[in-house]
Every structure is written in C-alpha cells, then in structure tokens.
LUMKOL-548013 format. One line per field, with one value per residue (C-alpha): residue number from 1; residue in three letters; z, x, y. Coordinates in pm, 1 decimal. Example, Ala and Ser with C-alpha at 12.3 -4.5 7.8 and 13.67 -1.06 7.14 Angstrom:
REM LUMKOL-548013
resi c(1, 2) $
resn c(ALA, SER) $
c3 c(780.0, 714.0) $
c1 c(1230.0, 1367.0) $
c2 c(-450.0, -106.0) $
//
This chain:
REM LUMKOL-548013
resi c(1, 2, 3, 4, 5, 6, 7, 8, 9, 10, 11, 12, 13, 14, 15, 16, 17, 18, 19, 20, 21, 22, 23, 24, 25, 26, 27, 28, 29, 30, 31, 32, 33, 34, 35, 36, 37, 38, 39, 40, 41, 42, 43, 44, 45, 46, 47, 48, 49, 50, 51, 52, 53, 54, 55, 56, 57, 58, 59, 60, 61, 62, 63, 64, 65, 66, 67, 68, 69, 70, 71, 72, 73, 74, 75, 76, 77, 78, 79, 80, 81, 82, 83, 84, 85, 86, 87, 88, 89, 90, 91, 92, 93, 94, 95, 96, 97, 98, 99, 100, 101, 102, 103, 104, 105, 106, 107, 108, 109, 110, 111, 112, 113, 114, 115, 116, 117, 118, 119, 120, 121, 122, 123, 124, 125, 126, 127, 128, 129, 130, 131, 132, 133, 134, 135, 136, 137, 138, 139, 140, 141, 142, 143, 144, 145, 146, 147, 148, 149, 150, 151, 152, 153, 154, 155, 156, 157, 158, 159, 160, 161, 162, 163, 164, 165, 166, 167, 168, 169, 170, 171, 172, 173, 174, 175, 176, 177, 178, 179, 180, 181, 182, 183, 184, 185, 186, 187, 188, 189, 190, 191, 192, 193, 194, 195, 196, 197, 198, 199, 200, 201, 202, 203, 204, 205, 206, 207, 208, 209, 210, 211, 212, 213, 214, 215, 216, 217, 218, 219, 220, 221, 222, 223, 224, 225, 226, 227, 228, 229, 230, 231, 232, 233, 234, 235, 236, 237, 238, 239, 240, 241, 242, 243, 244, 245, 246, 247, 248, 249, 250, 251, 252, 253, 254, 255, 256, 257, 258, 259, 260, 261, 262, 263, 264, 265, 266, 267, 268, 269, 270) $
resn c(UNK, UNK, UNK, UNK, UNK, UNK, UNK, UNK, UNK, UNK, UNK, UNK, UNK, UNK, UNK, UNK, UNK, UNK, UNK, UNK, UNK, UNK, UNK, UNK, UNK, UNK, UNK, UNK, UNK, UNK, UNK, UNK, UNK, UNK, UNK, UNK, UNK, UNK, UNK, UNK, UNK, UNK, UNK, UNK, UNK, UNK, UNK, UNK, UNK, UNK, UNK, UNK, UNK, UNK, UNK, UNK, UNK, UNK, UNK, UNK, UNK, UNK, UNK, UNK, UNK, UNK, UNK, UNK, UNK, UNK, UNK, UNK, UNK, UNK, UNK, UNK, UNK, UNK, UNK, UNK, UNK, UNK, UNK, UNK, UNK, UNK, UNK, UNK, UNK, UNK, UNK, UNK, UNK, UNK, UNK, UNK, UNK, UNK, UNK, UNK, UNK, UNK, UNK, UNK, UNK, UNK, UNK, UNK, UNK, UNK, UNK, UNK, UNK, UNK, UNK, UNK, UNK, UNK, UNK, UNK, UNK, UNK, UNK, UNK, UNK, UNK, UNK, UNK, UNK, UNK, UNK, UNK, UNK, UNK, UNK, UNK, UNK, UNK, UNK, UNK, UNK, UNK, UNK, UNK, UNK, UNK, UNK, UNK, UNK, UNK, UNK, UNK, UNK, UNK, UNK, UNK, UNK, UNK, UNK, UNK, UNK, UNK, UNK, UNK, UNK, UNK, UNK, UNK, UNK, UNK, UNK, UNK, UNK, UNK, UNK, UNK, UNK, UNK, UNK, UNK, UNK, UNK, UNK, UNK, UNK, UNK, UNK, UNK, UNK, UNK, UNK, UNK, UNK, UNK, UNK, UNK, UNK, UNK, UNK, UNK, UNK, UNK, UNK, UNK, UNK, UNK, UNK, UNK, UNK, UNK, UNK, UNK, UNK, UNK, UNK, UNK, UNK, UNK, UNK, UNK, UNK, UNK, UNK, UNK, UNK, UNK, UNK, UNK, UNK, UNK, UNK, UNK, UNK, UNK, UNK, UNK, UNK, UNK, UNK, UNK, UNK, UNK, UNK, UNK, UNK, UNK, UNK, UNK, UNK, UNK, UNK, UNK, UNK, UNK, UNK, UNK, UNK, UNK, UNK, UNK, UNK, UNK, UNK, UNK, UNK, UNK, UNK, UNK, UNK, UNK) $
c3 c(3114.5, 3020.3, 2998.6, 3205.3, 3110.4, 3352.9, 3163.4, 2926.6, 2605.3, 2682.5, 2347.9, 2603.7, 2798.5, 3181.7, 3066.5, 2947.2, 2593.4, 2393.5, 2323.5, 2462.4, 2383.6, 2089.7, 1949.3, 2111.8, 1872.2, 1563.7, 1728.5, 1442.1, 1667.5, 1762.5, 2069.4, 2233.1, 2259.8, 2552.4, 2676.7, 2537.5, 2180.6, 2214.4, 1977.1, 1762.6, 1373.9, 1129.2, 876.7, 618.3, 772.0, 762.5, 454.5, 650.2, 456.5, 705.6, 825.8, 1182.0, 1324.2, 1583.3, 1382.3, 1439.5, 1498.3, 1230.8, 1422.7, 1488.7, 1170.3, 1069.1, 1259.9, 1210.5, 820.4, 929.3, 1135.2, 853.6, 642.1, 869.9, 915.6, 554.8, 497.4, 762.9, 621.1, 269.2, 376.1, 608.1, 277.5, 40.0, 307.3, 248.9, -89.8, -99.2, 126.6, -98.8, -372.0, -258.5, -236.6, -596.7, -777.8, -1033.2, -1383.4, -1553.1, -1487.2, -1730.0, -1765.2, -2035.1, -1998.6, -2114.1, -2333.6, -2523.4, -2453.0, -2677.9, -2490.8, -2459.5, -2395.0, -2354.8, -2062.0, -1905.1, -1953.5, -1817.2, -1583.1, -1284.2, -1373.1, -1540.5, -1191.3, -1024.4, -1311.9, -1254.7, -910.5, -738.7, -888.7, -762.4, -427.7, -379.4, -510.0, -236.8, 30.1, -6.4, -23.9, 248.2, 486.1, 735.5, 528.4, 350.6, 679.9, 686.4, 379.8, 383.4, 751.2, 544.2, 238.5, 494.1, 629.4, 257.7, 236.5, 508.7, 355.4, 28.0, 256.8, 402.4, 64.2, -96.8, 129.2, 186.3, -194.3, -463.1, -766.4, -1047.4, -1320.9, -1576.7, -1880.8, -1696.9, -2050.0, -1984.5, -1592.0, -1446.2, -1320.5, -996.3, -654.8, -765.2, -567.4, -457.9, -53.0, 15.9, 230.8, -21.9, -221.8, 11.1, 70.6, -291.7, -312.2, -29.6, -194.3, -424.9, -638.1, -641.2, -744.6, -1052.7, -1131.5, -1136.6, -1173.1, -908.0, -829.7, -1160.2, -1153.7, -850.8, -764.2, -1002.7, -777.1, -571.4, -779.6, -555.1, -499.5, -692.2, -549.7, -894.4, -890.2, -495.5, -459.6, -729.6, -662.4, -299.1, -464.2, -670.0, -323.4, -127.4, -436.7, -521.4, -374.5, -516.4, -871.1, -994.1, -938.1, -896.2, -1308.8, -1320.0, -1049.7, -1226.4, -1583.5, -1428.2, -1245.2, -1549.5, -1749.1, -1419.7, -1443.5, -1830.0, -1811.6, -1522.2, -1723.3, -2083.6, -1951.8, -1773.3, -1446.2, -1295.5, -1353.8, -1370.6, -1065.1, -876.4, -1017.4, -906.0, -548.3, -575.9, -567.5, -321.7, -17.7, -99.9, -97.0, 229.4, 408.4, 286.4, 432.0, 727.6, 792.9, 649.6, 657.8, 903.2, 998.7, 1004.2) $
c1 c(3851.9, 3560.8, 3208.9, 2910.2, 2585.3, 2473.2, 2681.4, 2457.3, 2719.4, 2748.3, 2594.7, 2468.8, 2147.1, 2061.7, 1887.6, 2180.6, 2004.3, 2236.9, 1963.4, 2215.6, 2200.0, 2367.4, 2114.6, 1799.5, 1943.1, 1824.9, 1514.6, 1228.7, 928.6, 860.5, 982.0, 674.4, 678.4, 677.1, 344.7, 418.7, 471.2, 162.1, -67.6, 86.8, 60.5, 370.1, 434.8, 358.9, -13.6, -17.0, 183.6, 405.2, 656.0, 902.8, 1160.9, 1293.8, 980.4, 736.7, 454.3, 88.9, -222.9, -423.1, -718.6, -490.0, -335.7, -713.3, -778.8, -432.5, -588.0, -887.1, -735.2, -513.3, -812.8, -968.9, -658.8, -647.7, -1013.1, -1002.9, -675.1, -841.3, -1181.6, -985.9, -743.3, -1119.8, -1237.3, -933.5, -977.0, -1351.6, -1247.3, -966.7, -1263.1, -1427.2, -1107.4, -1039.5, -723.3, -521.6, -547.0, -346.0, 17.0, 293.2, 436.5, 681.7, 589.2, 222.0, 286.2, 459.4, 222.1, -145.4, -458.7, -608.2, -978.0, -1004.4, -715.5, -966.0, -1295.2, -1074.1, -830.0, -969.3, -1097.2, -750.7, -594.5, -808.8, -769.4, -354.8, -349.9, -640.6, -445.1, -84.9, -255.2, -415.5, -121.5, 52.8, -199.4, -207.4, 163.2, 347.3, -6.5, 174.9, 441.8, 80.0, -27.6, 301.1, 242.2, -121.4, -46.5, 189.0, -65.7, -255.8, 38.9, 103.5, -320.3, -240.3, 62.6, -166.9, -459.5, -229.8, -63.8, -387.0, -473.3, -173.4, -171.9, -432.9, -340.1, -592.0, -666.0, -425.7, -646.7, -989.7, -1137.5, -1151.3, -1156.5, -1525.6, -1746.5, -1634.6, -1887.5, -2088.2, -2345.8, -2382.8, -2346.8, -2014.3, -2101.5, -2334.4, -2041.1, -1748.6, -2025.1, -1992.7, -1642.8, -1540.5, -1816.7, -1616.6, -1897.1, -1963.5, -1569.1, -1592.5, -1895.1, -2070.5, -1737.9, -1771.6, -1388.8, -1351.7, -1685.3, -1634.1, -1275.4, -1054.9, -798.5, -699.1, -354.1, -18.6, 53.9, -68.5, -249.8, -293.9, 95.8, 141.0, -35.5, 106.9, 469.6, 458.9, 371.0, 661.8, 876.4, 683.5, 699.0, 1071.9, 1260.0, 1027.5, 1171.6, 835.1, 615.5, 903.8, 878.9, 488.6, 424.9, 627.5, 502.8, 205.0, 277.2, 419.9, 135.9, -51.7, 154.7, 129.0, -269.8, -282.8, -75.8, -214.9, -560.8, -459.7, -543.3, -214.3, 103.4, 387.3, 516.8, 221.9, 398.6, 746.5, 585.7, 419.2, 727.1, 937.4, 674.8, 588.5, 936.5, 1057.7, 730.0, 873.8, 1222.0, 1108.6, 880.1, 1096.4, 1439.1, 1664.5, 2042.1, 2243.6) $
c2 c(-4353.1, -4567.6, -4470.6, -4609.8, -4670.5, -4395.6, -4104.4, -3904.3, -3959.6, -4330.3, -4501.8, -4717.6, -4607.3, -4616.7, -4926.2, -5106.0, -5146.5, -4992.3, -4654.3, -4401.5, -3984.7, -4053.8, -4303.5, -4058.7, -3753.5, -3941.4, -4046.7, -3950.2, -3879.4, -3496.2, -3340.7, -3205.8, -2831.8, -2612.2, -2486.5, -2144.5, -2283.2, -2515.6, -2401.8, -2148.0, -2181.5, -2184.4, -1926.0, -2168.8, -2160.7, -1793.6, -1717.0, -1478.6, -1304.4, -1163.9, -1421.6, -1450.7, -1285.6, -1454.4, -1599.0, -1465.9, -1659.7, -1636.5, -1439.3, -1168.5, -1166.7, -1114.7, -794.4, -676.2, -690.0, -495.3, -234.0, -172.5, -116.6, 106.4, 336.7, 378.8, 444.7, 664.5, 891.7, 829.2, 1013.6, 1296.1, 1363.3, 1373.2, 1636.1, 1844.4, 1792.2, 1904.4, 2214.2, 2298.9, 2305.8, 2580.6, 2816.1, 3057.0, 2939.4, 3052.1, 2955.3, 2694.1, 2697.2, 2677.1, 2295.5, 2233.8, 1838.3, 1851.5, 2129.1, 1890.0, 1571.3, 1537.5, 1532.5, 1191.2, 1190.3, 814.9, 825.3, 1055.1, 890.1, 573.4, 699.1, 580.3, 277.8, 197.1, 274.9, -8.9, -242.4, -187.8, -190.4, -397.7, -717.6, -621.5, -525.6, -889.0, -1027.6, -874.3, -939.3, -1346.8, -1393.4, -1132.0, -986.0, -884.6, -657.9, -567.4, -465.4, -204.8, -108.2, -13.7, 182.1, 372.9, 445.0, 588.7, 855.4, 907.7, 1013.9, 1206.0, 1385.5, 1446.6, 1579.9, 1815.6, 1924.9, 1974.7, 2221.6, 2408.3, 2494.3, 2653.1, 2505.2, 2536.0, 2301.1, 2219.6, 2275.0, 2455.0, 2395.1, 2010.3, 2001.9, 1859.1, 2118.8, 2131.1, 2158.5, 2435.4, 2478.3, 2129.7, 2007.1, 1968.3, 1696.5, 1508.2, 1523.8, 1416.7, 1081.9, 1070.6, 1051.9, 815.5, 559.9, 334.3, 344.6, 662.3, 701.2, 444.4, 392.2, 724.1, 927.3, 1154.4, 1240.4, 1340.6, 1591.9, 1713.2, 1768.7, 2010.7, 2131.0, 1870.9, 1883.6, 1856.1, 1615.3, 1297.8, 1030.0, 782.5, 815.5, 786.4, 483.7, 296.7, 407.8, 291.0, -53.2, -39.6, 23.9, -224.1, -501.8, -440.0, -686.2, -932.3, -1003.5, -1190.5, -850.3, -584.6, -490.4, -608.8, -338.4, -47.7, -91.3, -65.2, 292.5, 382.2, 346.1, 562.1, 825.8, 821.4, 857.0, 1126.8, 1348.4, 1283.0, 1312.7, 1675.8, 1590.4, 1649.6, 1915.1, 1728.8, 1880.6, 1706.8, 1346.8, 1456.2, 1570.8, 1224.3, 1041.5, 1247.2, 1224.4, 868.0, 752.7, 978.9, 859.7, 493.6, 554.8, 669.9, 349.3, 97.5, 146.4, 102.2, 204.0, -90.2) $
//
C-alpha cells in the first residue's frame, strides 16, 4: 500500500514538496513551549544540583536561601539560650577521659579555635552554596534540627568543664541576656571571644564537630570536596579536644545525632 501526501509518515508533505514528518523531525528551529513552561529558567541558570527535579525560578530559589538562613539563626539563638541557662546550673568537676588524658594542652588551639572553625568551614560552606543551593538549602534546614538537638542536650545534662583550671570565667554575675546578645553576634563570637568567656558547660554534645561533620555527609558524594571537607573536620575535632573544650564523649555524641538527624532527612528506602 502506497503512501499519500496527506498521511503524516509520507516523506512527502500535504504540500506535495517533499517536507514530510520525517523531514520536520530534523527541523533545527525550537519547538515553542507550552504556556506552562514559558518562562521558566534551566538548571544551568540556577546551578541546581539535584537532577530530575522541576527547576526553580531564581526569585524563589532566593528566599528559599533566606528562609533557610533564618531557620538556622533562629535554632542557633534558641540552642545559645539553652546554653546560657545551662550556665547558671552547678556541675560537677572534670570528668575522667582516657583520650585527653593522653593528649597535651594546646593553648594556641584555644586562643584560635573558633576562628580556625570559620577559616575551615566558611570556604567549604560557599563552596557548597554556588554549586548545589538547593541541596544547601536541605542541608542548612537540617543544621538547624541538629542546633536544636544540641540545645536540647545541653540542657538535659550538667557537665562541667574539662580542665576548670583553663575554662573562661563563665557568666558570673553578668545579664544573661546581655550575654546571650553577645553570643548570637558573630562578632561578638570571633572577634571579642565571647563563647569562649562566657560558656563553660555547654559540653554534650559538640557543635565545632557537628557542624563540620554534617559537611562531610552533605559534601560526600562529591569527590572534588568529599576529602577537602573531612581533613578539615578532622583538624576541628583535633583543636576542640587539644584545647579542652570538649570530653571526647561530647565528639562521639557529635557524630551520632548529626548523622541520625542526616538519615532521617536524607535517606530514603528504596
């Protein structure tokens, strides 16, 4: 049976020119989209990492940014208030902790510690934000939970300093709330040191190791940062417990919330 120039898989169109289906399937200009599609950007205009989801506009991808932000300033400064309550409470003397009885004291990782945290993870953090914002959107919603988790620890427990001898002062007499404004002001934090004057007890578990673990789970199936990003916790972990600022049961407790809260936001049964 022959074809006609009015069936669709004839090579040869309804206008007998020879510009059939078959020709029209190689045809270089763009199909128009549907109205729906009309106007949305591309992942390669947002720099979306996830693959077979629905691409955002880059406004919304912008307050999506923000209100991630928020939440985690917001769990940040509700975990400092615990912290600053917890403060106030009497604790024990030092505990018993075969791990820094073995390590020296470095008075340099304390002077530093916090600033070294920032210098470590600031970079890996933008790093993370430019190339894959929306996953950085998940994972800074689930920084937040993992503040929470800390805010809650903190004040569920009364440890005491690991070496009182070299622990700031504490609040003393000063206004607790003067001093939680203090501590949620980044510069108050690294510039005028006021975590590590104020707060002695907010031990269990650790945020310097927290943070920069979750990085490590967030960043691992990226081979260019994956080792960048655990050197660096390494080297966290390695100044929070040579300074004294941490048991090493805080670091452990450190990495077993951060990674459940992880699992429980990220992975999935298949």
């Amino acid at each position: 049976m022959s074809r006609t120039s009015g069936d669709p898989l004839s090579p040869v169109g309804a206008d007998g020119q020879g510009e059939g289906a078959l020709t029209r399937l190689a045809d270089p200009r763009p199909c128009p989209l549907p109205p729906r599609e009309r106007g949305r950007t591309t992942n390669l205009h947002v720099g979306v990492g996830v693959r077979g989801r629905e691409p955002w506009l880059p406004r919304s991808l912008a307050l999506a940014i923000l209100g991630a932000l928020a939440f985690r300033a917001l769990c940040y400064a509700l975990m400092t208030a615990a912290a600053v309550w917890a403060e106030r409470r009497p604790a024990p003397g030092a505990l018993p902790d075969l791990v820094l009885q073995a390590l020296p004291y470095l008075e340099g990782a304390a002077r530093s510690n916090y600033v070294l945290w920032l210098a470590l993870y600031l970079p890996l953090a933008l790093a993370f934000l430019a190339t894959e914002p929306l996953r950085w959107v998940r994972y800074m919603v689930t920084g937040g939970l993992v503040s929470l988790a800390r805010g809650l620890t903190i004040a569920l427990t009364g440890l005491g300093p690991p070496d009182p001898a070299r622990a700031g002062p504490g609040l003393g007499d000063r206004n607790a709330l003067q001093a939680w404004l203090e501590l949620v002001s980044p510069w108050g934090v690294f510039a005028r040191g006021s975590a590590q004057a104020y707060l002695t007890k907010d031990l269990f578990f650790s945020g310097h190791t927290a943070t920069t673990f979750l990085l490590v789970l967030y960043l691992w199936r990226r081979q260019g940062l994956r080792w960048i990003a655990l050197a660096a916790h390494l080297i966290v972990v390695a100044s929070v417990l040579l300074a004294r600022l941490h048991y090493t049961i805080d670091v452990v407790g450190a990495w077993a919330v951060t990674f459940t809260v992880f699992a429980l936001r990220e992975w999935r049964p298949r």
